[in-house]
mmCIF file as gemmi writes it, N, C-alpha and C atoms, coordinates in Angstrom:
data_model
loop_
_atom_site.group_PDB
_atom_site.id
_atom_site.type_symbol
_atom_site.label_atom_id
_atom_site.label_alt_id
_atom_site.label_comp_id
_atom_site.label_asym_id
_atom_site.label_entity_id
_atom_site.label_seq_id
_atom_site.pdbx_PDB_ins_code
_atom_site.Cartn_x
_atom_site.Cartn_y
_atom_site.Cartn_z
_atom_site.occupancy
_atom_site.B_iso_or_equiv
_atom_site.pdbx_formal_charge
_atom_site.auth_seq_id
_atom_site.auth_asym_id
_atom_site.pdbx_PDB_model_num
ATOM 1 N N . UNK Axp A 1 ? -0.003 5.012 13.563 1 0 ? 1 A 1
ATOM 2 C CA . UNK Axp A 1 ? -0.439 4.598 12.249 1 0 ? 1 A 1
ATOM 3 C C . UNK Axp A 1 ? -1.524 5.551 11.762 1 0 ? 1 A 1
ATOM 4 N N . UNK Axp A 2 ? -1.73 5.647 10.599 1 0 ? 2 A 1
ATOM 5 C CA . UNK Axp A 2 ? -2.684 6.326 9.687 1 0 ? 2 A 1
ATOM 6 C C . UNK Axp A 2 ? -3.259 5.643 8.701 1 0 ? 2 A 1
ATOM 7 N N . UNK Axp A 3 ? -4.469 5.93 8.338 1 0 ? 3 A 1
ATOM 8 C CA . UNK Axp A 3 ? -4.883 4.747 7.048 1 0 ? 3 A 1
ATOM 9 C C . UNK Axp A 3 ? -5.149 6.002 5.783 1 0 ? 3 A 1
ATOM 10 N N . UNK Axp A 4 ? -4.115 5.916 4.874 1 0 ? 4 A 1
ATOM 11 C CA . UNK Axp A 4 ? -4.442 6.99 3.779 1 0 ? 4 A 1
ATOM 12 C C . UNK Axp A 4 ? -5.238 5.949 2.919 1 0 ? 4 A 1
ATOM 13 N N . UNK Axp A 5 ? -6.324 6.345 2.481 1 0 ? 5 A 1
ATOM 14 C CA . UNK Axp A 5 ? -7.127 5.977 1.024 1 0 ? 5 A 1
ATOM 15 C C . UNK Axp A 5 ? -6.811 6.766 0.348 1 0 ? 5 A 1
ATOM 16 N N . UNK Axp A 6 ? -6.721 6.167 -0.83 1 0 ? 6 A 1
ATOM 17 C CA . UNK Axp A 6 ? -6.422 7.299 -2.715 1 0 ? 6 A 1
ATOM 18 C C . UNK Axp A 6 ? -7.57 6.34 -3.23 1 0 ? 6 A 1
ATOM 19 N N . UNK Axp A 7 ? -7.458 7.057 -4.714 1 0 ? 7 A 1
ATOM 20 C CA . UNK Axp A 7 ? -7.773 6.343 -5.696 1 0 ? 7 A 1
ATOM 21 C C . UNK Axp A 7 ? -7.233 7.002 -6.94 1 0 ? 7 A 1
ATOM 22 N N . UNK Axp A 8 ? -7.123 6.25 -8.318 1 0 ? 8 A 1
ATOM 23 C CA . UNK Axp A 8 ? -6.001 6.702 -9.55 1 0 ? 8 A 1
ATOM 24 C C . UNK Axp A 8 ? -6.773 8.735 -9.272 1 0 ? 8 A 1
ATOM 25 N N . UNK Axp A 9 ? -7.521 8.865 -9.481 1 0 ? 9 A 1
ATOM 26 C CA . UNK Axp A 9 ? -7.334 10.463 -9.751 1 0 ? 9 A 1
ATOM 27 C C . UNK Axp A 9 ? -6.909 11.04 -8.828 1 0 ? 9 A 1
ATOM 28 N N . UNK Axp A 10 ? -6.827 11.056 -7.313 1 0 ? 10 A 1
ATOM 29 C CA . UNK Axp A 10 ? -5.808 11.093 -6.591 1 0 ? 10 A 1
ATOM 30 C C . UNK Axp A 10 ? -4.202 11.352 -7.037 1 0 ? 10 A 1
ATOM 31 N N . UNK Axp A 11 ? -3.982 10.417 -7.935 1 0 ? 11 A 1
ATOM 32 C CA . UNK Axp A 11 ? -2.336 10.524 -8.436 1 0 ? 11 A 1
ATOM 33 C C . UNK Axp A 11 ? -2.442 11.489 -9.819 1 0 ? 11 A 1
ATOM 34 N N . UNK Axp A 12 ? -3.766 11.364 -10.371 1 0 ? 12 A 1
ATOM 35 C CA . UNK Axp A 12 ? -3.151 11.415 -11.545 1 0 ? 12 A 1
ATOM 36 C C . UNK Axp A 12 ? -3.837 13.384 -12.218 1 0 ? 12 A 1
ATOM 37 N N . UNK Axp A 13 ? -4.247 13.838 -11.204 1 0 ? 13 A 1
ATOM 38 C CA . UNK Axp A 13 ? -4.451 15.087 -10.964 1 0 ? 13 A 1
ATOM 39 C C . UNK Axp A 13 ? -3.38 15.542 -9.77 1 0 ? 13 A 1
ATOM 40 N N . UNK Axp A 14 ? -2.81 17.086 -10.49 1 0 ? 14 A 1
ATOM 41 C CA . UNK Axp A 14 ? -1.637 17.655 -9.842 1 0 ? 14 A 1
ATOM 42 C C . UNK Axp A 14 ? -1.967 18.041 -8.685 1 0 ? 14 A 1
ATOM 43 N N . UNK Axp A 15 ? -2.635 18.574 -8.222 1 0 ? 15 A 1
ATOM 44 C CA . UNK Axp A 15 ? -3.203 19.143 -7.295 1 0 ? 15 A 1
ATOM 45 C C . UNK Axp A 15 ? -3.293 18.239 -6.234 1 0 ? 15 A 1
ATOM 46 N N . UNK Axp A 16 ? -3.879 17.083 -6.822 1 0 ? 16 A 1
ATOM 47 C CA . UNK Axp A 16 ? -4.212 16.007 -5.329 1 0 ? 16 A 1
ATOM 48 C C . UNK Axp A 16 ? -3.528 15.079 -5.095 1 0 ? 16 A 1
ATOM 49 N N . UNK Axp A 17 ? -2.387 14.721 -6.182 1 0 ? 17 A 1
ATOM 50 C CA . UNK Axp A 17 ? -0.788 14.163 -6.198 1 0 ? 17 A 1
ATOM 51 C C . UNK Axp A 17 ? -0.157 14.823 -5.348 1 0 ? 17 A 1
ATOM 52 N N . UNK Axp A 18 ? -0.134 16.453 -5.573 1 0 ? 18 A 1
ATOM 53 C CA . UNK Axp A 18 ? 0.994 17.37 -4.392 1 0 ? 18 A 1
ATOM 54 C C . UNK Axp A 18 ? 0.332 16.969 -3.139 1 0 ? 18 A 1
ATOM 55 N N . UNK Axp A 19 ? -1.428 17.02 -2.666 1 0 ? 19 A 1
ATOM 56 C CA . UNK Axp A 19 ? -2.071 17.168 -1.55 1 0 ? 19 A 1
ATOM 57 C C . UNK Axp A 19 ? -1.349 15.835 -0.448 1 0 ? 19 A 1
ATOM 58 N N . UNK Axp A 20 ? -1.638 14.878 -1.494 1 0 ? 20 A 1
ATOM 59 C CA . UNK Axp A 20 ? -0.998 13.272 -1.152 1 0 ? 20 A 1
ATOM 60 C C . UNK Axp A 20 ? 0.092 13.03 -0.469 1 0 ? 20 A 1
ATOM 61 N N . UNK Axp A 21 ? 0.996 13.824 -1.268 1 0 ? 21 A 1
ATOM 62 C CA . UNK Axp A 21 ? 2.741 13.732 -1.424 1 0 ? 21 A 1
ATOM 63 C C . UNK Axp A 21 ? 2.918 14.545 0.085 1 0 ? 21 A 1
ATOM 64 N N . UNK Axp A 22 ? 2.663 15.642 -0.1 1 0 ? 22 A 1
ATOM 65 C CA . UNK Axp A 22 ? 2.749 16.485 1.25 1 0 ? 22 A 1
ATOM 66 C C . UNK Axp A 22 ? 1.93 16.016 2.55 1 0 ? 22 A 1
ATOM 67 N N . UNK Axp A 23 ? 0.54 15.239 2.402 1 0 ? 23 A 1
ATOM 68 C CA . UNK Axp A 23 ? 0.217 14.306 3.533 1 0 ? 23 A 1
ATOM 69 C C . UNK Axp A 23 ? 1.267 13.244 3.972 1 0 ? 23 A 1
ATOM 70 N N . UNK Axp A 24 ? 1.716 12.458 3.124 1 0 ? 24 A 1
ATOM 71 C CA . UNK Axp A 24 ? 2.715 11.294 3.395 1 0 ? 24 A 1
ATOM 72 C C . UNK Axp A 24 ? 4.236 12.15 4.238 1 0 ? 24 A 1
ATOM 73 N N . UNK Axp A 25 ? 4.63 13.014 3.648 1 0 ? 25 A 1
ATOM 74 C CA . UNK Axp A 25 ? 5.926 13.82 3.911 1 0 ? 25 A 1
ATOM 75 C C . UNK Axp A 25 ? 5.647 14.336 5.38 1 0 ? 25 A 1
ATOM 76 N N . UNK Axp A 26 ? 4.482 14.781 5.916 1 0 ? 26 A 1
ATOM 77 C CA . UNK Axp A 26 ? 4.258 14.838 7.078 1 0 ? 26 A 1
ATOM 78 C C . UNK Axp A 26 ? 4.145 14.066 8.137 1 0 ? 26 A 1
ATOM 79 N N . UNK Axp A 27 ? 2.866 12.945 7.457 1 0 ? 27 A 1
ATOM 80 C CA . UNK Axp A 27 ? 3.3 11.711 8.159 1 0 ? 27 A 1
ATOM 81 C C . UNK Axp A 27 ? 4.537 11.234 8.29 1 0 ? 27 A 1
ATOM 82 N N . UNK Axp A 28 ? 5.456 10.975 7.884 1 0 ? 28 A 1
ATOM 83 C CA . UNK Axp A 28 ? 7.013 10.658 7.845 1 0 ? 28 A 1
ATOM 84 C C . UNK Axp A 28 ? 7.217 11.402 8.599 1 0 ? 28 A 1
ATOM 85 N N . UNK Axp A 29 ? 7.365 12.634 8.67 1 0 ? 29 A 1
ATOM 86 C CA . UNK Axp A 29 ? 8.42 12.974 9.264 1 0 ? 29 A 1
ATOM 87 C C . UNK Axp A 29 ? 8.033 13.177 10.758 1 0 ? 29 A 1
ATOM 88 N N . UNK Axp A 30 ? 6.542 13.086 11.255 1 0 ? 30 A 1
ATOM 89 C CA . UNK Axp A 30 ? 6.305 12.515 12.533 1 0 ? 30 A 1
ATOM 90 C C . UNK Axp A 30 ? 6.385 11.169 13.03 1 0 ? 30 A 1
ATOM 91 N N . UNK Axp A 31 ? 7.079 10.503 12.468 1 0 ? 31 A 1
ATOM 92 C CA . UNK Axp A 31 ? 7.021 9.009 12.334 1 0 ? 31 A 1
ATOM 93 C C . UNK Axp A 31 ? 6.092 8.289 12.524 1 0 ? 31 A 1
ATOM 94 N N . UNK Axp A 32 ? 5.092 8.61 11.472 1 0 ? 32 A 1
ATOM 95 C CA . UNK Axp A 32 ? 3.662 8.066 11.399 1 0 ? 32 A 1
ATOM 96 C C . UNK Axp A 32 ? 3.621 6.846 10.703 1 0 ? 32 A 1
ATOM 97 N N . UNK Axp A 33 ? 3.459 5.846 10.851 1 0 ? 33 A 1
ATOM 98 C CA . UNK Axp A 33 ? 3.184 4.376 9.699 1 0 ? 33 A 1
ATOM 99 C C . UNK Axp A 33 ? 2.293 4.966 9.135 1 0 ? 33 A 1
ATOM 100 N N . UNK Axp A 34 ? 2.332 5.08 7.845 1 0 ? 34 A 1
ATOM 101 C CA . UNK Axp A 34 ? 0.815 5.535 6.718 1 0 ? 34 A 1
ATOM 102 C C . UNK Axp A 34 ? 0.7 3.888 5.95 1 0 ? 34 A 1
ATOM 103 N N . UNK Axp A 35 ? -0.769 3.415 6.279 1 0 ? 35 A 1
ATOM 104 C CA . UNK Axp A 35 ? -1.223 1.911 5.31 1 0 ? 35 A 1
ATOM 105 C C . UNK Axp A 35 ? -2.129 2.676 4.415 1 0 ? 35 A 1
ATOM 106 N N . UNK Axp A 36 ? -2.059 2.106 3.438 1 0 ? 36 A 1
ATOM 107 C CA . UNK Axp A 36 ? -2.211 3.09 2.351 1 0 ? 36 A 1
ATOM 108 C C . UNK Axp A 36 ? -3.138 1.862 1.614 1 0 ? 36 A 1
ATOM 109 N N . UNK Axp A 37 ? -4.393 2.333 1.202 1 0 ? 37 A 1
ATOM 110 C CA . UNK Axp A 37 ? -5.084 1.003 0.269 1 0 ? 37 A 1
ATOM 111 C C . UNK Axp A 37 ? -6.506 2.192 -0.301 1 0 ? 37 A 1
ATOM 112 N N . UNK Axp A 38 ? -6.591 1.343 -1.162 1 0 ? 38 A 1
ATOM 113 C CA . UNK Axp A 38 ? -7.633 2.352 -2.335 1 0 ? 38 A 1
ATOM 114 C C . UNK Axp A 38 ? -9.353 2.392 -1.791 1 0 ? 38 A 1
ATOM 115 N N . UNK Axp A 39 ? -9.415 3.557 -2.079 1 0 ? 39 A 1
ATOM 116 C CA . UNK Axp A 39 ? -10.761 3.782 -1.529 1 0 ? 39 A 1
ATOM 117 C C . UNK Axp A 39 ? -11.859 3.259 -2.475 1 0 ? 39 A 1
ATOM 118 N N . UNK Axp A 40 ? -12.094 2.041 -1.656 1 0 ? 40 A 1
ATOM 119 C CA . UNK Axp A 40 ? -13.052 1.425 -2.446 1 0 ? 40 A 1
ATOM 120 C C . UNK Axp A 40 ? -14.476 2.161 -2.953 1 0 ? 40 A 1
ATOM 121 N N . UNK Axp A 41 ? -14.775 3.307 -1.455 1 0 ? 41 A 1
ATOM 122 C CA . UNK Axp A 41 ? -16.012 3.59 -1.381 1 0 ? 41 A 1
ATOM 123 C C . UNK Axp A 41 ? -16.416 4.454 -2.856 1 0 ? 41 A 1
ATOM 124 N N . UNK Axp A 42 ? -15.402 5.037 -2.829 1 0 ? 42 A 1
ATOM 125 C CA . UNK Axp A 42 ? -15.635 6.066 -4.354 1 0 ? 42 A 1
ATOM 126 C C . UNK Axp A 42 ? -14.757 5.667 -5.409 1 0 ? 42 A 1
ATOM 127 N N . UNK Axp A 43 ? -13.99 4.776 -5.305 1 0 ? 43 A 1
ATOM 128 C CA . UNK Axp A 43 ? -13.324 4.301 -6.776 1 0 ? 43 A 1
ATOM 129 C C . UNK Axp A 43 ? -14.399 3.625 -7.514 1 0 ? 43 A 1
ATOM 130 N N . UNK Axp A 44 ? -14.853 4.097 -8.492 1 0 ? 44 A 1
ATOM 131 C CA . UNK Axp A 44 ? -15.771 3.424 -9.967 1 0 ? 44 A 1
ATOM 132 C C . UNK Axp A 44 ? -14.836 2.722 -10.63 1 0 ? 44 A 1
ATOM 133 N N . UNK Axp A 45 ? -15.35 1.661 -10.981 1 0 ? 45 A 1
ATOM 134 C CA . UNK Axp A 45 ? -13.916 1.059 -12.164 1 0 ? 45 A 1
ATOM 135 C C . UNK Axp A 45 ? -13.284 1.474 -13.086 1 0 ? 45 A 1
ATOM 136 N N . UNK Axp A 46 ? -13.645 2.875 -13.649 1 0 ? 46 A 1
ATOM 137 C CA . UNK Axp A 46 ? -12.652 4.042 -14.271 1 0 ? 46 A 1
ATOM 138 C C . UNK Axp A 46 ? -12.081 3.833 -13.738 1 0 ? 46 A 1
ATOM 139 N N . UNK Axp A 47 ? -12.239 4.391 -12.398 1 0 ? 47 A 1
ATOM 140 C CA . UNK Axp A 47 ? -10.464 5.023 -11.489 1 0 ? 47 A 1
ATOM 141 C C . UNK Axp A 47 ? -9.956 4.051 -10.779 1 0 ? 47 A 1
ATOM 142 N N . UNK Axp A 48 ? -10.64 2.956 -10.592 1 0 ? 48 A 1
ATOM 143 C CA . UNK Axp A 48 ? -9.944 1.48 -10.041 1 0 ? 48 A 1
ATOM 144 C C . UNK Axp A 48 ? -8.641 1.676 -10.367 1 0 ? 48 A 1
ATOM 145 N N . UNK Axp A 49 ? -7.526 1.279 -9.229 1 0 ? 49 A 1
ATOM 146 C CA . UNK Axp A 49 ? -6.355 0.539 -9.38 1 0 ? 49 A 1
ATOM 147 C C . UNK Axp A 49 ? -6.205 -0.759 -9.75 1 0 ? 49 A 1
ATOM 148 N N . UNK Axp A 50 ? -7.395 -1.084 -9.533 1 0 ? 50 A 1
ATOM 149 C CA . UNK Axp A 50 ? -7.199 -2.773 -9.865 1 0 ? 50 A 1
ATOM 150 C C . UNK Axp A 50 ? -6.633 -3.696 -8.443 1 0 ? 50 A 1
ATOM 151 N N . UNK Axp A 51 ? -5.612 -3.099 -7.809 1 0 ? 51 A 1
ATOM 152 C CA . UNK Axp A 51 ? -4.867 -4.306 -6.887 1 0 ? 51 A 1
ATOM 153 C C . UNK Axp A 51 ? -4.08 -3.139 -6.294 1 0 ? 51 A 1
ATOM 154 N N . UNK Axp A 52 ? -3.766 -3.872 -4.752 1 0 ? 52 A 1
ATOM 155 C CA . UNK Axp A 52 ? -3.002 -2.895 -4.208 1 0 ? 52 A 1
ATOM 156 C C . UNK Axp A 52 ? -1.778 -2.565 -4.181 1 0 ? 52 A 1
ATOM 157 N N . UNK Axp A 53 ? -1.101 -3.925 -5.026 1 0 ? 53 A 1
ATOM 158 C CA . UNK Axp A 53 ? 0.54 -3.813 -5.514 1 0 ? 53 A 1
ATOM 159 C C . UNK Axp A 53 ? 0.456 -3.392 -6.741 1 0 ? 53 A 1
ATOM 160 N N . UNK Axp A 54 ? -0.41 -2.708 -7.269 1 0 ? 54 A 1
ATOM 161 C CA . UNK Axp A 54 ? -0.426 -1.311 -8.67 1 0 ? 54 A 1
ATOM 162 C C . UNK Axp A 54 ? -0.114 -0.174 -7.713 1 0 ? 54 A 1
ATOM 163 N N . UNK Axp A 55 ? -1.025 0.001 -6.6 1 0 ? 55 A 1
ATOM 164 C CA . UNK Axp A 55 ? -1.212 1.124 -5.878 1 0 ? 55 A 1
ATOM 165 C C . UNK Axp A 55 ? 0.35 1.435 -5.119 1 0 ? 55 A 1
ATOM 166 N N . UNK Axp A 56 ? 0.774 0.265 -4.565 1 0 ? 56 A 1
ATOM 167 C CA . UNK Axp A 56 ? 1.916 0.344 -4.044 1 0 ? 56 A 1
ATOM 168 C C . UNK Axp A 56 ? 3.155 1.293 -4.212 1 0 ? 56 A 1
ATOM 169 N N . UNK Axp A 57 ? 2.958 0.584 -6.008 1 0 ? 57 A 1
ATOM 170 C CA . UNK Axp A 57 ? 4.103 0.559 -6.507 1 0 ? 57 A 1
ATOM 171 C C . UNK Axp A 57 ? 4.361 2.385 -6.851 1 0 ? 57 A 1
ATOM 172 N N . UNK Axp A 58 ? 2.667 2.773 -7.1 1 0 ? 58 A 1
ATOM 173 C CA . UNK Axp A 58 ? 2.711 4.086 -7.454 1 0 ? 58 A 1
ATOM 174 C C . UNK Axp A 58 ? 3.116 5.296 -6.048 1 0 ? 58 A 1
ATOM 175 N N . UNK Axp A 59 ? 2.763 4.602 -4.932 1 0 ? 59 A 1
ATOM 176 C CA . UNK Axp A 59 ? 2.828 5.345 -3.609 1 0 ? 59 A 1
ATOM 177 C C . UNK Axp A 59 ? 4.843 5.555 -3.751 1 0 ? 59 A 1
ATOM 178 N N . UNK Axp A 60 ? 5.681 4.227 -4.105 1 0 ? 60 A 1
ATOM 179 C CA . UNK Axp A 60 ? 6.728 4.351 -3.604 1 0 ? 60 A 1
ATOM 180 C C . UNK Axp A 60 ? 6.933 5.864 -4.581 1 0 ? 60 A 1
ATOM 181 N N . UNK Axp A 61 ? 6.696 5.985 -5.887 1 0 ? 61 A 1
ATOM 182 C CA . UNK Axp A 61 ? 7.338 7.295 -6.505 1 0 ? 61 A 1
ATOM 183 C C . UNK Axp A 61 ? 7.002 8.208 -6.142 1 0 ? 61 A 1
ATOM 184 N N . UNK Axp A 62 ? 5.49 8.598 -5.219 1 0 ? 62 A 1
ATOM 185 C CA . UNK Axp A 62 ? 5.163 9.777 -4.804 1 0 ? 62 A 1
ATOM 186 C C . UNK Axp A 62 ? 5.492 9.734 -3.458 1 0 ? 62 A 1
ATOM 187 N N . UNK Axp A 63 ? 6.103 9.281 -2.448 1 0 ? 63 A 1
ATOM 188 C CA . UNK Axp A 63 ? 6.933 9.796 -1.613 1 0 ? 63 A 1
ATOM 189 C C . UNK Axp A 63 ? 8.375 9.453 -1.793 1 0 ? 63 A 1
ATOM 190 N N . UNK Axp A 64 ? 9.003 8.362 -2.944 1 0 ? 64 A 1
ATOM 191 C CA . UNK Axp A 64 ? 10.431 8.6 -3.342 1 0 ? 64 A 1
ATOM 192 C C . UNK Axp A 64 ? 11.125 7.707 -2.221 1 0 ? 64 A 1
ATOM 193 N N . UNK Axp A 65 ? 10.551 6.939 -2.098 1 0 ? 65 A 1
ATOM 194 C CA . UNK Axp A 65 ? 11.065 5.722 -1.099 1 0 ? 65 A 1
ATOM 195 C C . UNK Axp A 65 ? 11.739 5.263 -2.126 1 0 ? 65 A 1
ATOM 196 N N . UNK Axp A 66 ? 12.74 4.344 -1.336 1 0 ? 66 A 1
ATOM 197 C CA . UNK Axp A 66 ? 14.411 3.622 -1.825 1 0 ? 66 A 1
ATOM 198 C C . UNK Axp A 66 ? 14.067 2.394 -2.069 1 0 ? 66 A 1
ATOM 199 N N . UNK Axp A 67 ? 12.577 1.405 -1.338 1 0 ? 67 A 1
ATOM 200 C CA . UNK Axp A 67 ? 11.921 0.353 -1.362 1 0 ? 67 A 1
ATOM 201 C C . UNK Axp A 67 ? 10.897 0.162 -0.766 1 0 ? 67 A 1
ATOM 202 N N . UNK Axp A 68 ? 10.285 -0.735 -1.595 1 0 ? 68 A 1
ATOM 203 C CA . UNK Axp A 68 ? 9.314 -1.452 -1.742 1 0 ? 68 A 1
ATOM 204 C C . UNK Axp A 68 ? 9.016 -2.669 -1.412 1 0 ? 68 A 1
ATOM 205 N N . UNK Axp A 69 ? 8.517 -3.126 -0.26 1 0 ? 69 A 1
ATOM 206 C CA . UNK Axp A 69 ? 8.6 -4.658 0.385 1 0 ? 69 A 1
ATOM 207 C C . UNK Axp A 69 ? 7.132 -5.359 0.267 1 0 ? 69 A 1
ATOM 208 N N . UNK Axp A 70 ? 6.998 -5.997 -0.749 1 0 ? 70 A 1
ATOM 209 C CA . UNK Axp A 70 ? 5.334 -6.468 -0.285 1 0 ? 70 A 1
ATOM 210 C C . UNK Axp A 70 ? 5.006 -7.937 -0.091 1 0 ? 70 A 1
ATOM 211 N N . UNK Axp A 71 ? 4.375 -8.255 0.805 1 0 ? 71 A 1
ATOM 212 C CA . UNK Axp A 71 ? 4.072 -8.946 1.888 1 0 ? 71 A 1
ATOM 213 C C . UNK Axp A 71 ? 2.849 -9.999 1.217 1 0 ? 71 A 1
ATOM 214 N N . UNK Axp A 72 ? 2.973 -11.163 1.209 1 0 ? 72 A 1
ATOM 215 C CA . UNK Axp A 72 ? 1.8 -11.883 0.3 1 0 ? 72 A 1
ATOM 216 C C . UNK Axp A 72 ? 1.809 -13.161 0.954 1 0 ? 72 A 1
ATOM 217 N N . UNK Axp A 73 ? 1.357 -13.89 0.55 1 0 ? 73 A 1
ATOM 218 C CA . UNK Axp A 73 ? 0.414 -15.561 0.903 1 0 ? 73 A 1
ATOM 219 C C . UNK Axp A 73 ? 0.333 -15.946 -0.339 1 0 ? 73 A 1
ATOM 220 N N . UNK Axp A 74 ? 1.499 -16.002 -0.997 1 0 ? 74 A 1
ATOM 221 C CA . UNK Axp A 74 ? 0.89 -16.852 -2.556 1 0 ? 74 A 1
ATOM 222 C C . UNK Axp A 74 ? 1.98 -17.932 -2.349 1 0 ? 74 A 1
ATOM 223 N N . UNK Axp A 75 ? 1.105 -19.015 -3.495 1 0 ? 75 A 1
ATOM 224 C CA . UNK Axp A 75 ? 1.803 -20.212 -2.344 1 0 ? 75 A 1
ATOM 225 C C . UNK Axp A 75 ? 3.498 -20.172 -3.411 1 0 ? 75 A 1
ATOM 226 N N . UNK Axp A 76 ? 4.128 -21.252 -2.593 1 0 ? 76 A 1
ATOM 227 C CA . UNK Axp A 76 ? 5.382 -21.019 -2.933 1 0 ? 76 A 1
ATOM 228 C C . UNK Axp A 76 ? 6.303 -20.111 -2.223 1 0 ? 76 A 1
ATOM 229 N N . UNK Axp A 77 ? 5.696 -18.927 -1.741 1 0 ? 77 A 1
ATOM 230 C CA . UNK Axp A 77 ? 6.494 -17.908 -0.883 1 0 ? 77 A 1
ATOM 231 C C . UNK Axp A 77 ? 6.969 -19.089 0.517 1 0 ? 77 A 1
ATOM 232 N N . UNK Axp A 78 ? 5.734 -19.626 1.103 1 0 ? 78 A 1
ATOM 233 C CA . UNK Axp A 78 ? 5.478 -19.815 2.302 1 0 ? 78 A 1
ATOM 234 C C . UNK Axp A 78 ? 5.272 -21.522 2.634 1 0 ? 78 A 1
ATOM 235 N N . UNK Axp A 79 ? 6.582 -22.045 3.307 1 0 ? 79 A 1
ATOM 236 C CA . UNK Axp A 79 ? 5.885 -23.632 3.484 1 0 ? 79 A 1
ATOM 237 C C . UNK Axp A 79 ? 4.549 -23.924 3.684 1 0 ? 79 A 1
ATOM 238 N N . UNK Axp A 80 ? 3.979 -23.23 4.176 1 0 ? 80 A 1
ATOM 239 C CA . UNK Axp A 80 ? 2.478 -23.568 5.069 1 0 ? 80 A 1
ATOM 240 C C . UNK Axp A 80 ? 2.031 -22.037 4.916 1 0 ? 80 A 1
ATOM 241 N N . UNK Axp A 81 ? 0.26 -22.666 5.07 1 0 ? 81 A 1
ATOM 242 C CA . UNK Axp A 81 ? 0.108 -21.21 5.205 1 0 ? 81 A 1
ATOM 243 C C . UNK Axp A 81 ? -0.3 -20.443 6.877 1 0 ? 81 A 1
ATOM 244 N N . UNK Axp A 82 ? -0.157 -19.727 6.731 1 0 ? 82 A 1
ATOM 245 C CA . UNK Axp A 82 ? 0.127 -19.037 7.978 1 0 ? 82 A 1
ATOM 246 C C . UNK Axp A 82 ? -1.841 -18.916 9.087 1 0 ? 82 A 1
ATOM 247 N N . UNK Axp A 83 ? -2.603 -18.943 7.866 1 0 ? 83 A 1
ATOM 248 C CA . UNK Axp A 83 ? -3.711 -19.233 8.848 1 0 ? 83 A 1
ATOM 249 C C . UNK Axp A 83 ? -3.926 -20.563 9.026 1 0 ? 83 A 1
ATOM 250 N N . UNK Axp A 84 ? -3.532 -21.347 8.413 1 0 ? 84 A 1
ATOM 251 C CA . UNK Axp A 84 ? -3.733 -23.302 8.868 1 0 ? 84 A 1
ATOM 252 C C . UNK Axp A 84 ? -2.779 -23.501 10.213 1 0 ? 84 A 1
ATOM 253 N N . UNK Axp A 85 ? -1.848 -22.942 10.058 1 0 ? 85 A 1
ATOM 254 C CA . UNK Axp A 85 ? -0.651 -23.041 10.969 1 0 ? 85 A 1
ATOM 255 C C . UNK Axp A 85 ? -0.048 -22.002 12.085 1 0 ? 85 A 1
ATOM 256 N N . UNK Axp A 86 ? -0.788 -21.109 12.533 1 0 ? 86 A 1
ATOM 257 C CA . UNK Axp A 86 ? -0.584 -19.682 12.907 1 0 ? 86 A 1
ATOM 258 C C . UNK Axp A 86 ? 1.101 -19.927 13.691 1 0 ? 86 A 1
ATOM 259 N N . UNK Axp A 87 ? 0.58 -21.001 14.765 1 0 ? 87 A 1
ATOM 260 C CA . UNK Axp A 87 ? 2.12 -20.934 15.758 1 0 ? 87 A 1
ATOM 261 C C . UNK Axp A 87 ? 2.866 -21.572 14.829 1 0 ? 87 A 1
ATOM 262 N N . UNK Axp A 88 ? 3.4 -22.013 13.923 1 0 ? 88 A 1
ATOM 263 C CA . UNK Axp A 88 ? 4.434 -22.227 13.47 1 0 ? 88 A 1
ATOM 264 C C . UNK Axp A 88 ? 5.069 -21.049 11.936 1 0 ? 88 A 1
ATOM 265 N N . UNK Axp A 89 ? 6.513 -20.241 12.727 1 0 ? 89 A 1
ATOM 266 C CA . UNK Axp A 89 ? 6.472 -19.515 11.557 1 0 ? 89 A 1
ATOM 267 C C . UNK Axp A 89 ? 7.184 -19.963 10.045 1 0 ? 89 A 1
ATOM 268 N N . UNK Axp A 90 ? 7.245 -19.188 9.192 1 0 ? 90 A 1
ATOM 269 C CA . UNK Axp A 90 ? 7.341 -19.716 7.766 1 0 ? 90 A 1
ATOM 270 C C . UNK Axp A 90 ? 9.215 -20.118 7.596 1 0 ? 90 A 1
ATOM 271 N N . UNK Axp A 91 ? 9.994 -19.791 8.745 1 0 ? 91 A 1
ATOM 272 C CA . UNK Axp A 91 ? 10.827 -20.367 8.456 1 0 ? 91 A 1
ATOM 273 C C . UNK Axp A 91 ? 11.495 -21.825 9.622 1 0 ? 91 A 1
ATOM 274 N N . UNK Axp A 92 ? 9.771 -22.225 10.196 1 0 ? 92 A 1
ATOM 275 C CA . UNK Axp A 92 ? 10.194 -23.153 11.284 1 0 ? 92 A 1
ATOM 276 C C . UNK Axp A 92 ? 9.817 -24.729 10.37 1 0 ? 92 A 1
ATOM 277 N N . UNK Axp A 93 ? 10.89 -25.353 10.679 1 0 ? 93 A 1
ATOM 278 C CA . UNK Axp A 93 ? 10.204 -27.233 9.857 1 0 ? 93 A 1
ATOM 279 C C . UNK Axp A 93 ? 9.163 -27.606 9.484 1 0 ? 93 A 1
């Protein structure tokens, strides 16, 4: 695994879009898991993403993934929630 931080100028400057794109393409192709979440430390709320399924969604076009799976706790997904209930999983009675 790898933990890439961005933040929007990250994507939205060419230079550090290609830098990105070609980090991820490497990671891949060593079969690296890259978790990918916004760098809080230097994102100002200019360059805020806001949420990490904005960020997500922008990661799938800059490495050109086929999908996008994201993973949540909002209720309705989940009979129970998974920290009240840890041993029982979301598709057990």
């Amino acid at each position: 695994m790898a933990q890439i931080l961005l933040t929007r100028e990250d994507l939205e400057d060419r230079t550090r879009y290609l830098n990105a794109r070609n980090t991820f393409n490497i990671l891949l192709r060593w079969r690296v898991l890259p978790i990918v979440n916004e760098n809080d430390t230097v994102a100002v709320e200019e360059i805020q993403f806001g949420d990490n399924d904005f960020l997500s969604a922008l990661v799938v076009g800059l490495v050109g993934a086929d999908l996008l799976l994201c993973l949540s706790e909002v209720d309705a997904l989940l009979r129970t929630r998974p920290r009240r209930r840890p041993h029982r999983s979301a598709s057990s009675p």
